[in-house]
C-alpha positions as CSV (number, residue, x, y, z in Angstrom):
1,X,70.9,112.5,71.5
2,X,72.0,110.3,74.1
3,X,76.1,110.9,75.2
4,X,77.6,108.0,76.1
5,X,78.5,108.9,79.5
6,X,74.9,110.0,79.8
7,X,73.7,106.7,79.4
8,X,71.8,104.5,81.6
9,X,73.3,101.4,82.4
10,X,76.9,100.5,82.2
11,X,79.9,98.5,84.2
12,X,78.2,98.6,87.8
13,X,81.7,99.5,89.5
14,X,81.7,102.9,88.3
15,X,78.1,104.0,88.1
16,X,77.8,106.9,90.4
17,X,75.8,110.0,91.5
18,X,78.3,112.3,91.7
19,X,82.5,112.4,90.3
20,X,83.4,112.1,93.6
21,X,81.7,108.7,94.0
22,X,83.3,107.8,90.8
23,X,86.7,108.6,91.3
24,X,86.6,107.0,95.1
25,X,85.4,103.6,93.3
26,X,88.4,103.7,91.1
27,X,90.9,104.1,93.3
28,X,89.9,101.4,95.5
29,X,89.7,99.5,92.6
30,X,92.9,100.6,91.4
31,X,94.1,99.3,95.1
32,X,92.3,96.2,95.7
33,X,93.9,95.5,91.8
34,X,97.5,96.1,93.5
35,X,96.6,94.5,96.9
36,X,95.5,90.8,94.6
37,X,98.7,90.8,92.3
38,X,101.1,91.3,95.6
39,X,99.3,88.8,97.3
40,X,99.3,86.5,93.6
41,X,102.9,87.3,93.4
42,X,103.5,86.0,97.1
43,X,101.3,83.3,97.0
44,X,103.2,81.7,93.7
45,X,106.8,82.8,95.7
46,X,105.5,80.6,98.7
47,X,104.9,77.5,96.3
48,X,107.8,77.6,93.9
49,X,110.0,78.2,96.9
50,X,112.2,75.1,98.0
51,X,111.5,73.1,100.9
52,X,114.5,72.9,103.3
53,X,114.5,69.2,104.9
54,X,111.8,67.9,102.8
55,X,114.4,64.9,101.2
56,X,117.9,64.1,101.1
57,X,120.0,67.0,100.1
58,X,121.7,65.5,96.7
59,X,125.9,66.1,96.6
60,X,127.2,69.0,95.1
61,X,130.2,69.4,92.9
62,X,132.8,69.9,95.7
63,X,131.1,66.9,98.1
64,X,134.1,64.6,97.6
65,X,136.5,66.7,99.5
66,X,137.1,65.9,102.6
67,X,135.9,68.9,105.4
């Protein structure tokens, strides 16, 4: 009877000789995981962010006062 973790083959990332191997694959999967949503997360701040002195700033609510 064949165990499942026993079994040839499987997800390459976490076929290893030894638990060792294993456990230092998922951590630094676990991390490169982390490292691609911060950099996601930045990368999608950096484009919805507003431009300062792209156009014509439009007036606001208190623009007819006078300074």
């Amino acid at each position: 009877m064949i165990r499942s973790f026993d079994a040839p083959g499987g997800i390459v990332l976490f076929t290893a000789s030894s638990p060792r191997q294993r456990q230092v694959r998922r951590r630094s999967a676990a991390i490169a995981v982390i490292v691609a949503v911060a950099f996601a997360g930045g990368l999608i701040g950096q484009l919805s962010a507003a431009r300062d002195g792209v156009g014509p700033v439009p007036p606001g609510p208190f623009s007819y006062f006078p300074n």
